[in-house]
Phi, psi and omega in degrees: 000308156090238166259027147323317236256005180287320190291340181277347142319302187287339157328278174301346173260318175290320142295353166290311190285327165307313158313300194281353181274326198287316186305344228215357183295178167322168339287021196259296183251077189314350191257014147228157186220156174277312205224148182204118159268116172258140166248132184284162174288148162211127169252101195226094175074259183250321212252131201216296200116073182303156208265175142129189189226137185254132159252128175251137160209208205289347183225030174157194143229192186244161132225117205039280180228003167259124164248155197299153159302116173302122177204144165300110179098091170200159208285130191295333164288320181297336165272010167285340189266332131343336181263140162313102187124318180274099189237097179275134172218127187263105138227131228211086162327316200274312214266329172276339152308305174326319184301317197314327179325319208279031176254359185257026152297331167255341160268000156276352171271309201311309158305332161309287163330291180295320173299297182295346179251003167287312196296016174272329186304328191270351183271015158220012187262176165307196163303295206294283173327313181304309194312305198297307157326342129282320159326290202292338174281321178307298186335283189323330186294319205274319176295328156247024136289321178287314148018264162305311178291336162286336181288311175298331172297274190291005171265004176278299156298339181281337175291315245252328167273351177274302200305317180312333209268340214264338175299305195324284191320322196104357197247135186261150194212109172251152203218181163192162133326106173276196188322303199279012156308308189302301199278353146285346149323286181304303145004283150340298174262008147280299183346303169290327173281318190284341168280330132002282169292003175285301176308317177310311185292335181272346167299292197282011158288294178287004139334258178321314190277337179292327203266354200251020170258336223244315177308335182245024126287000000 
């Protein structure tokens, strides 16, 4: 495989690194987020609304500077429940489980991780090594796909039932998909292209040795 085999090595390292950004989101790192609400200021008589944006990331959220205990798992509602007037309880057994998920955001770098140092081996190893080395970079792929798709479900379902609940109360909301949806996209699709460019160094590696075997007859 030779140097094929550098740019999907270089792939699995740059989605290693996108992983470690995601893992390191709110409430650790406010400046990437999954998911982000802003609530408006609203004054209305004695009853009035703090204003500012609720962040969601992989070990809590933030609302404006108080943020949740980093914890693995944690219910999605409560800083919503936190603005004045509101008290919402989502109850969604599937949809509060679901956060556990976002722990295979770091185990897709780990995986990531193991792709690029198995693939410094294959860039001086054989056939058979390049082979194994596109399996486990295709693997690492497939996890991070599911990976992204769970990181957008659940926060797609939690907009859709945070509007339902928020309707009821009278409080209007704007929400959206944050940063580390995108970086995880990207994260992916170096995956899938560096498992590609894996498959490719072995067609055309081998190829490239018929032909330069043929040449010295």
């Amino acid at each position: 495989m030779g140097r094929a085999a550098i740019p999907a090595v270089f792939l699995a390292f740059a989605a290693m690194v996108l992983y470690v950004f995601i893992t390191v989101s709110t409430p650790v790192w406010n400046k990437v987020t999954f998911f982000h609400i802003d609530v408006p200021r609203v004054t209305v008589g004695n009853f009035g609304t703090e204003g500012g944006t609720i962040s969601y990331g992989f070990l809590g959220w933030c609302f404006n500077d108080q943020c949740s205990e980093k914890d693995l798992g944690y219910r999605l509602e409560d800083p919503v429940n936190s603005i004045q007037g509101v008290n919402i309880n989502i109850d969604n057994e599937a949809l509060e489980r679901i956060t556990y998920t976002l722990i295979l955001n770091p185990v897709s770098g780990l995986l990531s991780l193991l792709v690029t140092l198995f693939g410094l081996l294959a860039i001086r190893g054989g056939r058979i090594t390049a082979i194994f080395l596109t399996i486990f970079e295709g693997f690492t792929a497939v996890v991070g796909c599911v990976t992204l798709a769970l990181n957008v479900a659940l926060f797609k379902v939690f907009e859709n039932v945070l509007h339902d609940r928020l309707q009821d109360v009278g409080i209007s909301i704007t929400s959206s998909l944050d940063n580390a949806e995108w970086l995880s996209v990207a994260a992916a699709g170096c995956l899938i292209v560096g498992t590609v460019l894996s498959l490719l160094g072995i067609c055309f590696g081998r190829s490239s040795n018929r032909r330069r075997d043929i040449s010295y007859v």
